[in-house]
Phi, psi and omega in degrees: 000142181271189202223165189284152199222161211267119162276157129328160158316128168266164160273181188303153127262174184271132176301154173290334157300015175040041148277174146220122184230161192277155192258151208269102163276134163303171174293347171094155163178352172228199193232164182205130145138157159169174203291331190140153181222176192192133160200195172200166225283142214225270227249121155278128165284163198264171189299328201276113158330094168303170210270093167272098183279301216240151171273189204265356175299336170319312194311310225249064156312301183314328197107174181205138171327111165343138187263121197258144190243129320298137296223154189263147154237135174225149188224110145298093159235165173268007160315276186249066162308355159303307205264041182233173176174110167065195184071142176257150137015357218307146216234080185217134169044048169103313193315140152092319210286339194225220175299082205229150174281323210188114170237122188248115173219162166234149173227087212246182169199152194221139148301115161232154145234065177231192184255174180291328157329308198275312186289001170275319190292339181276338180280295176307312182294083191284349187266348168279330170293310180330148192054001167306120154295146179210180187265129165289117153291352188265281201313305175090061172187162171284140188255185176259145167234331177218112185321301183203151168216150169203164197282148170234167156279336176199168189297331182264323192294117175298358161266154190244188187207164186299168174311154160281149207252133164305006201242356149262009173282034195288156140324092167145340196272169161253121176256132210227137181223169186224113149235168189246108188261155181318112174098327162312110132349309194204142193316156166270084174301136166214147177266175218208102181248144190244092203276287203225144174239145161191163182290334164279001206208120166239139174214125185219138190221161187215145164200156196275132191269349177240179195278191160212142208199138180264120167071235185230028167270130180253162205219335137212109256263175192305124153087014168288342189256120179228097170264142145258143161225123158272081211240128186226148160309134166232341159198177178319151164068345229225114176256127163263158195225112168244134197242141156212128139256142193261126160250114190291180178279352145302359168289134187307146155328300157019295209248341203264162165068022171251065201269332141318315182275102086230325200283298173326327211247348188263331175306319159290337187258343150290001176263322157304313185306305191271030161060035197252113190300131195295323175276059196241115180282112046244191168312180169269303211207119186255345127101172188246341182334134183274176177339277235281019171246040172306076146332088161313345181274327190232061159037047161108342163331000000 
């Protein structure tokens, strides 16, 4: 089984709490990350709730870290099990299950006072993710992370449609979105599954339905980029945000060991989620690369 795997130090961040703090790795135990989401509407829901017998806390038998100010990072891979210690897995809606390369997850809180309604319409205005930033390590400066996005009607359809609405966010549906990520050859499809809805609780899983490729080099075969996202009330005001991305096995060496550059890119779209300015100092991981190790293929990475 692999096992959680050991870093370097990140640097310090600004806490979801307009604090600044050094960011926390755990002894491990969860998963993180993704480029960012947009998406649009697949599958019409039916009028009827369906029936959430196990909650979304259900997924995570082993457990998942505490949701932490500043936010936990954490790493799995079955490369180097030499450089792991202790922690499971986490397992939920395809997370965990099957072959993967790589898991990456955060585990953070942020202050709202709404409901799981209102933090779904920031996940559905997929056109508001378009100009996120994030810190480039190969650049050693803040960057652009998503060009442009927009919402689709279907997975192939070239046109675009307004953002999504929470009341088109049912459990069960699939939403498809086209973003241009930093450094992509070519715009990106993704769906958008929609696991569990409640007013204390979001479970959202996102994966790229075509492949992706830098220059002309693929970088990850169709359903290889696989997010979970998990957001529960946890006190008055008080929100937790748990992210894991699974890199599947089709992913380029290319692509591999970059885990700082994944931790920067999962840091903006929790700070976009929790309304936290992306360029807000310092980084998750500002990392030391001089100029000239600019990797022109993972967009400055």
């Amino acid at each position: 089984m692999p096992h959680p795997r050991g870093r370097k130090p990140v640097a310090a961040f600004a806490s979801t709490l307009g604090r600044d703090h050094p960011v926390r790795k755990s002894a491990l135990v969860g998963p993180l990350l993704l480029l960012a989401l947009v998406s649009s509407r697949g599958e019409a829901a039916t009028d009827a709730q369906p029936s959430r017998s196990a909650p979304a806390g259900a997924c995570f038998a082993a457990g998942h870290p505490p949701y932490s100010d500043p936010p936990l990072i954490q790493i799995w891979s079955p490369q180097s099990p030499n450089r792991s210690a202790g922690g499971a897995i986490p397992v939920c809606a395809g997370i965990g299950q099957g072959p993967f390369k790589e898991l990456v997850a955060l585990a953070g809180r942020f202050r709202y006072g709404g409901d799981g309604d209102g933090l779904l319409a920031r996940f559905g205005a997929v056109s508001r993710f378009a100009g996120l930033r994030f810190w480039a390590i190969g650049k050693q400066r803040w960057d652009v992370l998503i060009e442009d996005a927009h919402a689709l009607n279907a997975p192939y359809d070239d046109g675009r449609r307004p953002d999504f609405r929470p009341q088109e966010m049912q459990p069960g549906s699939d939403l498809f979105f086209s973003q241009e990520d930093a450094g992509a050859a070519d715009p990106v499809i993704y769906r958008l599954h929609v696991e569990e809805v409640a007013p204390e609780h979001i479970l959202l899983t996102v994966e790229n339905t075509n492949s992706v490729r830098m220059l002309l080099f693929p970088i990850f075969g169709s359903g290889d980029l696989r997010i979970l996202y998990r957001l529960e009330k946890i006190a008055p005001g008080e929100w937790g945000f748990y992210s894991v991305l699974q890199l599947g096995p089709g992913t380029s060496v290319l692509a591999e060991n970059r885990e700082d550059s994944y931790a920067n890119r999962m840091m903006a779209v929790f700070r976009h989620i929790a309304g936290i300015p992306d360029m807000l100092e310092p980084p998750a991981a500002r990392g030391q690369e001089p100029q000239s190790a600019y990797n022109p293929l993972l967009g400055g990475d």
